[in-house]
C-alpha positions as MATLAB code, in Angstrom:
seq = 'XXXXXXXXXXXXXXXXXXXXXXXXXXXXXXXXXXXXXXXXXXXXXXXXXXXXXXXXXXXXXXXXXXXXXXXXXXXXXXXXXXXXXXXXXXXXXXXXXXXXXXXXXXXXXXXXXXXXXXXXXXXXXXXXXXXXXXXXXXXXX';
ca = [
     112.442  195.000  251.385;
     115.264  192.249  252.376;
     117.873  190.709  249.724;
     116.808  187.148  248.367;
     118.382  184.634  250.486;
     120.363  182.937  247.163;
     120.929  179.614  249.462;
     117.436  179.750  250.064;
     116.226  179.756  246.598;
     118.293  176.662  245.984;
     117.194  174.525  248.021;
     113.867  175.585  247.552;
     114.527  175.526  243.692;
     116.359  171.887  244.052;
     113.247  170.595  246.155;
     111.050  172.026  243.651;
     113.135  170.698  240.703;
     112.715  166.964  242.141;
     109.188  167.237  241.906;
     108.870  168.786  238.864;
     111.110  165.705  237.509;
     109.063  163.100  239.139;
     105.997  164.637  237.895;
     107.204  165.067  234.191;
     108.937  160.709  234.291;
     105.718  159.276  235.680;
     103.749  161.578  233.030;
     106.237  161.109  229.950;
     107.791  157.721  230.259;
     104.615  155.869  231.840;
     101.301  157.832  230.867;
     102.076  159.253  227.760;
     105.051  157.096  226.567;
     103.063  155.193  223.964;
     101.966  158.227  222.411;
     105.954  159.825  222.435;
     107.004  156.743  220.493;
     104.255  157.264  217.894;
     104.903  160.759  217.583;
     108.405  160.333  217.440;
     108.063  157.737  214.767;
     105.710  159.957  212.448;
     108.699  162.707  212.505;
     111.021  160.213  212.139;
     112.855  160.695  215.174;
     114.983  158.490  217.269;
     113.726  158.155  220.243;
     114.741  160.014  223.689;
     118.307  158.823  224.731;
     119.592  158.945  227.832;
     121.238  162.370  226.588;
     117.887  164.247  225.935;
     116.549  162.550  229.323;
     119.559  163.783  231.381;
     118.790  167.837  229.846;
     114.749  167.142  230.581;
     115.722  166.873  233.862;
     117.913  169.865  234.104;
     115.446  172.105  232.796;
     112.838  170.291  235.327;
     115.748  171.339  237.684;
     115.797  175.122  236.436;
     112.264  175.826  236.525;
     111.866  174.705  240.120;
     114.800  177.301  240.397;
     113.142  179.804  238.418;
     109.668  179.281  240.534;
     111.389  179.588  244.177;
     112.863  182.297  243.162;
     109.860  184.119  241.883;
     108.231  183.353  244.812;
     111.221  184.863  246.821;
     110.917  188.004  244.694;
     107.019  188.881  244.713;
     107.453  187.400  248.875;
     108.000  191.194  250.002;
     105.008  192.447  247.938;
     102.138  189.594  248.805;
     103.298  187.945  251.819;
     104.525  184.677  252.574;
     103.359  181.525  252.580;
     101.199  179.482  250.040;
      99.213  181.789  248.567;
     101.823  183.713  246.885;
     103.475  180.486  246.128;
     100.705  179.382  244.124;
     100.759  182.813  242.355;
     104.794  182.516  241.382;
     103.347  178.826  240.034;
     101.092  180.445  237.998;
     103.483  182.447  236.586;
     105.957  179.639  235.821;
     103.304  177.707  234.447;
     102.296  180.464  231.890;
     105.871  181.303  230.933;
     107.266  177.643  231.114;
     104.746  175.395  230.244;
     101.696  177.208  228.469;
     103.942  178.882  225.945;
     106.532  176.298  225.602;
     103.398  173.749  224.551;
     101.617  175.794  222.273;
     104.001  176.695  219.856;
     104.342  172.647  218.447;
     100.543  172.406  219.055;
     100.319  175.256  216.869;
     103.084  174.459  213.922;
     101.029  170.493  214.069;
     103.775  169.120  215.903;
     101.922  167.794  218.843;
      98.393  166.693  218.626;
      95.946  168.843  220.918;
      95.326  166.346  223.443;
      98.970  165.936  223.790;
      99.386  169.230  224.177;
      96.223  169.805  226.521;
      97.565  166.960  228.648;
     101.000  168.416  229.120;
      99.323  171.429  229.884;
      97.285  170.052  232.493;
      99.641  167.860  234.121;
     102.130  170.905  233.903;
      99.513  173.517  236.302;
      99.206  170.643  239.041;
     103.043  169.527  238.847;
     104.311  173.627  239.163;
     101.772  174.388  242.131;
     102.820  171.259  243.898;
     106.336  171.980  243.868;
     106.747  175.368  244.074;
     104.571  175.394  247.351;
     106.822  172.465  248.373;
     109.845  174.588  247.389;
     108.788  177.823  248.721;
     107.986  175.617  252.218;
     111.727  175.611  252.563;
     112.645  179.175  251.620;
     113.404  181.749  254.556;
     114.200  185.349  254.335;
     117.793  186.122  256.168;
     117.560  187.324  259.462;
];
């Protein structure tokens, strides 16, 4: 069992990140942006500023990290290629989006379909780009 080619992971992870940030502005600031701006106004919240947008997208950034790199890590144990990809997306998707969703959905933060769609959106967007991301990473030789 090799050593995780770091460089690897990060452009993997940076690929990955992109999509995971496309996904997440098309679903938040088109689809569902009528819906932020009345849950936003029921907490009485300002709405996102280009502060809160820029850290959104850094965390989109880290998980596609964090999902390359799992994929680089179970690699050795269930091969490469897209299968196992789709496995470390799985994982990221439990960890980082099931869990991270559920806890407002379950203090009556966000309504359920909110929730549900986030959810949803979440398992297509992490497959996508973790296979993407994992396309680019390569064990050293």
């Amino acid at each position: 069992m090799g050593k995780i080619n770091l460089g690897r992971v990060i452009l993997g992870g940076i690929v990955a990140g992109a999509i995971v940030d496309v996904f997440e502005y098309f679903l938040n600031a088109k689809l569902l942006a009528e819906q932020w701006s009345a849950l936003m106004a029921a907490q009485k919240l300002p709405m996102f500023g280009t502060n809160e947008i820029v850290a959104f997208n850094v965390v989109g950034l880290a998980i596609g990290l964090i999902a390359v790199w799992t994929y680089a890590a179970i690699r050795p144990r269930f091969g490469a290629g897209p299968k196992t990809a789709v496995y470390a997306a799985l994982l990221t998707w439990v960890t980082a989006y099931v869990l991270m969703d559920l806890s407002p959905l379950i203090s009556g933060i966000f309504p359920r379909t909110l929730a549900l769609t986030l959810i949803g959106v979440g398992l297509v967007e992490i497959v996508v780009a973790t296979v993407a991301g994992a396309y680019f990473y390569k064990e050293a030789a």
